[in-house]
N, C-alpha and C positions, 0 to 999 in steps of 0.2 A: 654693624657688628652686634652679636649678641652679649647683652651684659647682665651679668648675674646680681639680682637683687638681695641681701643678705637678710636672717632678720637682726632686726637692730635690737639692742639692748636698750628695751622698752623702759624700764626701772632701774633702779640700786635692789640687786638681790633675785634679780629677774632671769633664770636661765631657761626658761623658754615659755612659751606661746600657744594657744589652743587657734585654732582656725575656726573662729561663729562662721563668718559668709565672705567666701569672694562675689567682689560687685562684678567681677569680668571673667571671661571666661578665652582660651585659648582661642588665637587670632582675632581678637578684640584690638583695635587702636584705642592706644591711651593718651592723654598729654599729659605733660609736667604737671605733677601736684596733684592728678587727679586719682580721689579715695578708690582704692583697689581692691584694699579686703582687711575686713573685720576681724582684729584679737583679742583676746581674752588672756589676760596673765592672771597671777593670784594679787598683783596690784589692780587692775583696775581692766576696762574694753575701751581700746584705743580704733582708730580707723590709720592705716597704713594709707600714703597717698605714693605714688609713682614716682621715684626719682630718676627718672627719665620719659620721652616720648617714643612713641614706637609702636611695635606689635606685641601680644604677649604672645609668646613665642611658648614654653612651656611651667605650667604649674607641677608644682612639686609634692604643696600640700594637700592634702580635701579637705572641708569641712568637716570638721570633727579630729582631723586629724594633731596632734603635738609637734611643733618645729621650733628645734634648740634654739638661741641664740648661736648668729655665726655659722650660719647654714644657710645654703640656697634656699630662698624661700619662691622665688618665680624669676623666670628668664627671661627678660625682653629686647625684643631682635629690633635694634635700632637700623633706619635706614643704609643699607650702602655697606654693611657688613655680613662679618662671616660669624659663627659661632666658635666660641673657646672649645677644645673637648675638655670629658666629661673627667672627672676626676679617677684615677685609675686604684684599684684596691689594694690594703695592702699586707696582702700574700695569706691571711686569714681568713677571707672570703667577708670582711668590714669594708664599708668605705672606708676612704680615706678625710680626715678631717679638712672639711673646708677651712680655706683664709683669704682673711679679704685682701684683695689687690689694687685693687681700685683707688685711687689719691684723691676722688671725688670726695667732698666733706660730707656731702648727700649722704651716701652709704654706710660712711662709719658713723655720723650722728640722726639719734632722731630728728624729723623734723620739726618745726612749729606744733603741726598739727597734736605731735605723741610729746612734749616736752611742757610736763607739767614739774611743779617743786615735788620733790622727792622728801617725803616725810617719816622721820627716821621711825624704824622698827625694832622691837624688842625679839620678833623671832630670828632664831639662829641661823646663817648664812645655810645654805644648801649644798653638799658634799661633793668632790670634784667630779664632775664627770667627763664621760667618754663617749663617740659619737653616738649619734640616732640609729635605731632598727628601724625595720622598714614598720615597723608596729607604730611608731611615733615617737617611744619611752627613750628615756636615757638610761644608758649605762654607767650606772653607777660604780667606779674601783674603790675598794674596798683599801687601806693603809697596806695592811697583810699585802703581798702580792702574791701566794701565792692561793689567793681564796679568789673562788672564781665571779665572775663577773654580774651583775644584779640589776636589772628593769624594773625602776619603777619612777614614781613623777615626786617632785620634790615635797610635795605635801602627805605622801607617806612616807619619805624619808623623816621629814621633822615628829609626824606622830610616832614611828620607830623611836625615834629620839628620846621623845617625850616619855614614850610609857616602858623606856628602857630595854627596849628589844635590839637583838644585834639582826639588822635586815638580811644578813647572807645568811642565816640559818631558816626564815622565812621560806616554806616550801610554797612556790608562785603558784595561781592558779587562772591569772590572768592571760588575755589574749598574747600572742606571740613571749611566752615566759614569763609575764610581769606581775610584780608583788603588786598587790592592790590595798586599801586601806582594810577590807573586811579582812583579808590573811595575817595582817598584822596582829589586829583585834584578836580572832583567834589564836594567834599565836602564842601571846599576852596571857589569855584565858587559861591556856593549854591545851585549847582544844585542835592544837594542830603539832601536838608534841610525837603525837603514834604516824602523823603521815608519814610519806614518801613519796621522792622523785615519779617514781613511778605508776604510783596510786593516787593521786592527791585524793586527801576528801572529801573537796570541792570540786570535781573533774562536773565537768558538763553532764547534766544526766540527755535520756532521751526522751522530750517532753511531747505527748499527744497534741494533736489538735483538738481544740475546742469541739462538741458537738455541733450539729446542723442545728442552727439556729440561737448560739452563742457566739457572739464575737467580741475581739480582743484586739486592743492597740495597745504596740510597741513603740516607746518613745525613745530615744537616743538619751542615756543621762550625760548633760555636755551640756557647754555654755557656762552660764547665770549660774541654772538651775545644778548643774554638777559643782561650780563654785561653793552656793547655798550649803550643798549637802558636805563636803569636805568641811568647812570652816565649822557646821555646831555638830558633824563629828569630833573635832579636832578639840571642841568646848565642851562637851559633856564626857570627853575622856580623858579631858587634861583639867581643868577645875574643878576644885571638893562644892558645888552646888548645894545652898541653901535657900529656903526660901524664909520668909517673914513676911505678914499680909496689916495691914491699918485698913479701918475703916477710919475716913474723912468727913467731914460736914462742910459742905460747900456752898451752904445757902448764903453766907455773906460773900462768895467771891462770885456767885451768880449774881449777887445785886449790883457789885461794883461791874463788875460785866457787862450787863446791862448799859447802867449808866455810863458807861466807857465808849459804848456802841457807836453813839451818833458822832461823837469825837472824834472818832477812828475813822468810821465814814469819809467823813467832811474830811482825812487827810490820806483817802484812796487805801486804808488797812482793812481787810477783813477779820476781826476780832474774835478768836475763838481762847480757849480754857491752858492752851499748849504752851504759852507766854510767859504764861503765871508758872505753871509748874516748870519752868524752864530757872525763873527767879530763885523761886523755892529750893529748887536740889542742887542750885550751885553755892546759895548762900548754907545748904546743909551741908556744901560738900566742906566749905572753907571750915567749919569745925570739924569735922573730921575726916581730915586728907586719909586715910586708909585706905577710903573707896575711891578717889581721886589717884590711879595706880594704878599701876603695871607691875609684872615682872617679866625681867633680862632673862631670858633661861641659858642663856649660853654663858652667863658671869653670875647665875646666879643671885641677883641684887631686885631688890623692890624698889622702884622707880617712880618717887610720889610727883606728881604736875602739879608745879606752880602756876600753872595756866588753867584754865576751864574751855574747852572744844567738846560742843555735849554734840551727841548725835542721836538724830533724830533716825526709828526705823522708820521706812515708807515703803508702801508697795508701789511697785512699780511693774510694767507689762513683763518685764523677763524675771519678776521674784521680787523678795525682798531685799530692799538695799539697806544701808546706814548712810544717810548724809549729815555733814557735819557742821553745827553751827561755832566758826569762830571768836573766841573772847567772848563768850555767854555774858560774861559777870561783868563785859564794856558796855553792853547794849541796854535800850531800854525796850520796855513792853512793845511799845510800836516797831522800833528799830526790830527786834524777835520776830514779830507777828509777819513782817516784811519778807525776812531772811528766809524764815521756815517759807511761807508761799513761796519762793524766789527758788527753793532748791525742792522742795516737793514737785513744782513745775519743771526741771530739768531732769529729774527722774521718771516720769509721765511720757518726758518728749525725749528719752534714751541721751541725753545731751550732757546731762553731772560732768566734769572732771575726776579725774582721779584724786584733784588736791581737795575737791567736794565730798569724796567718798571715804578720804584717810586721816586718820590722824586725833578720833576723838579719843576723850578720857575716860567718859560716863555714858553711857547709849539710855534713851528714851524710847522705848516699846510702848505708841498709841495707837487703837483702833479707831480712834472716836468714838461716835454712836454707835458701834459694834463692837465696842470698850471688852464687855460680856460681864458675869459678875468676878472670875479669877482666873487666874493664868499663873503660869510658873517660867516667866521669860528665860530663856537660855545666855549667858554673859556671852555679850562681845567680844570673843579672846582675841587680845591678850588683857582687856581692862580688869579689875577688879567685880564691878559690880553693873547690874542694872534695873531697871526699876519700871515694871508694870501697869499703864494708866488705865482703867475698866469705864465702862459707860459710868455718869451720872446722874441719877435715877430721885424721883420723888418717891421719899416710903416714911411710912413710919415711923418717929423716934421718941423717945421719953426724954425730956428736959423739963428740970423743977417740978417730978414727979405728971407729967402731963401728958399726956400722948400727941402725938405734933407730927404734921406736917415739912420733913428734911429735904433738902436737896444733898442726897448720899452717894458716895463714891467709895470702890476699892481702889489703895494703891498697895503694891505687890512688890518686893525685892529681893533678887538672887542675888548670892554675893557668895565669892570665892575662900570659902574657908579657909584655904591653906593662908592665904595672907589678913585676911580681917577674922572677925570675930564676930559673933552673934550680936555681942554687945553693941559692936557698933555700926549690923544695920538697922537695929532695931532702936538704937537712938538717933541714929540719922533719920530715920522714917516721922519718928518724933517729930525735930527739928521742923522736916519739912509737912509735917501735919498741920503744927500747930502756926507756920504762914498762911498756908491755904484756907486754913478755917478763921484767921483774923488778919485779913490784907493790910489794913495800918500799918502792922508788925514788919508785915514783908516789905513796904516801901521805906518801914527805920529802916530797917538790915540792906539796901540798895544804897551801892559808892556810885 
């Protein structure tokens, strides 16, 4: 018989799912458990495995495409049966909303594979919606009922939210009807206050072909990379962004580095600089929790953590990710040095968890040796703050009137105005200067 695969509610807050890659393709034989196809939510990229064996009978998604929670996501035509029909419309020219049937636990719970701990969020639950278009989006109902119906994906519902826009007056300019995050933006602006239904301002122009002998690639924005770009939208239009910059003196923590080297060796650590400043901005964070914060936008409340979960940014083959290192302020130097390789290596090999990728308080922006001399990192929203590591470079510096030879660093820190104050990234930066240029200090300040 044919049975309908559902998608599972992947998260807490999760109402649907982007399609990266199916591994199979129609009349493919699958077995039990085996990974079928690749998703993307705004929590994290899970791999779907089969709850059942059989033939794939029909896909419903494509790549690239969006599928609700609680929707047929693929059909597979188990040995010896027949197919359900198809769900019949209703009277609107809408499907009709799937439910699940099935008493299998398979189907209504994720499995092993996608059941990682669910790490609470400070952003606002997602607005009720109504089923899927053939476009992907959801249909968003508006409280009003008598206000007409709205396509868009839940991450420009929340920036609507956020920058105070009512989404049903949002004139769409997106595929099949859909508000998209730039309509918002202008809309916000006001530069979408003279459109119309009928005009939009963004309507598709009609764009030439390149000449003979210029060529051009089209990427799909989707995945990773459409993640990436929604989330430091979402941050540079929802927090008052400052920056503040220190220069550091790091020639005593190159020494101890050094000396630290063979130690670490002989106990399988590879010992770089990210350890130390790991120390440093957790014991800056513990005097001033401001930056150690969140805020509730949906209750309105600043949310300081008693905990420290720093996260580290890493590049990784589909973008930038954050992963996230646990109880910083439990660990030591080596214990860090481990963590960080341990989770930089599962971001490399696409393998992170989502309980790897969620949940920090403070985010870490390092290049390494391609540090550069300054940068102006964008905050992790929803955290408070985060703090810029630059190459560190041998140059010049005057001590006791002399000209000298430094081992010099920029460290850099945005921080969300609306909740902290200048004051106190600029003495947070202090704090955590004045470890990095006299390590002693930093190992008093270490429980």
């Amino acid at each position: 018989m044919a049975f309908d695969f559902y998608m599972p509610d992947i998260g807490e807050g999760v109402v649907e799912g982007e399609i990266i890659a199916w591994k199979v393709k129609e009349g493919d034989k699958v077995k039990l458990d085996q990974p079928i196809v690749e998703v993307m939510t705004d929590k994290a990229t899970v791999e779907l495995p089969s709850p059942r064996a059989g033939t794939i009978a029909k896909i419903n998604y494509k790549d690239g495409e969006i599928c609700p929670v609680g929707k047929v996501l693929v059909v597979i035509d188990e040995e010896g049966g027949t197919a359900k029909p198809a769900a019949k419309g209703n009277g609107n020219g809408q499907k009709a909303q799937a439910q699940i049937v099935d008493d299998d636990p398979r189907t209504k719970t994720p499995t092993a594979q996608v059941m990682h701990r669910q790490v609470a969020s400070s952003i606002p639950p997602p607005m009720s919606s109504a089923p899927a278009t053939a476009g992907g989006g959801i249909q968003v109902v508006d409280a009003t009922a008598d206000r007409p119906r709205v396509l868009a994906t839940p991450a420009t519902r929340r920036l609507a939210r956020q920058l105070g826009v009512e989404i049903g007056r949002v004139p769409p300019t997106g595929k099949h009807g859909r508000v998209t995050t730039d309509d918002v933006k202008q809309f916000q602006t006001g530069g979408s206050t003279a459109m119309t239904t009928a005009t939009p301002r963004h309507a598709p122009m009609s764009i030439p072909r390149p000449t003979l002998g210029y060529e051009e690639e089209r990427i799909p924005l989707r995945g990773m990379r459409k993640r990436i770009a929604d989330s430091m939208s979402r941050s540079v239009h929802t927090a008052a962004h400052f920056t503040y910059v220190e220069e550091i003196d790091m020639t005593e923590l190159v020494a101890v580095r050094d000396r630290a080297k063979t130690r670490a060796a002989d106990r399988g650590v590879k010992l770089n600089y990210l350890p130390f400043i790991v120390k440093a901005v957790v014991s800056g964070l513990k005097k001033w929790p401001a930056l150690n914060a969140s805020l509730d936008e949906a209750t309105q409340e600043i949310v300081r953590k008693k905990y420290y979960h720093i996260g580290i940014a890493a590049q990784g083959p589909q973008g930038l990710v954050v992963t996230v290192i646990r109880d910083a302020d439990m660990r030591s130097i080596f214990d860090l040095s481990r963590e960080i390789d341990r989770l930089a290596e599962a971001v490399r090999t696409n393998t992170a968890t989502r309980d790897e990728l969620s949940g920090s308080t403070f985010t870490i922006s390092s290049l390494g040796k391609l540090g550069g001399v300054l940068a102006t990192p964008i905050i992790n929203f929803p955290e408070v703050a985060i703090i810029g590591v630059h190459k560190i470079e041998e140059r010049p510096a005057v001590r006791n009137g002399q000209i000298v030879a430094r081992h010099l660093m920029n460290l850099s820190i945005s921080v969300d105005h609306r909740l902290a104050d200048g004051w106190d990234g600029a003495m947070f930066l202090q704090d955590v200067k004045q470890l990095l240029e006299d390590p002693t200090t930093m190992f008093m300040e270490m429980v």
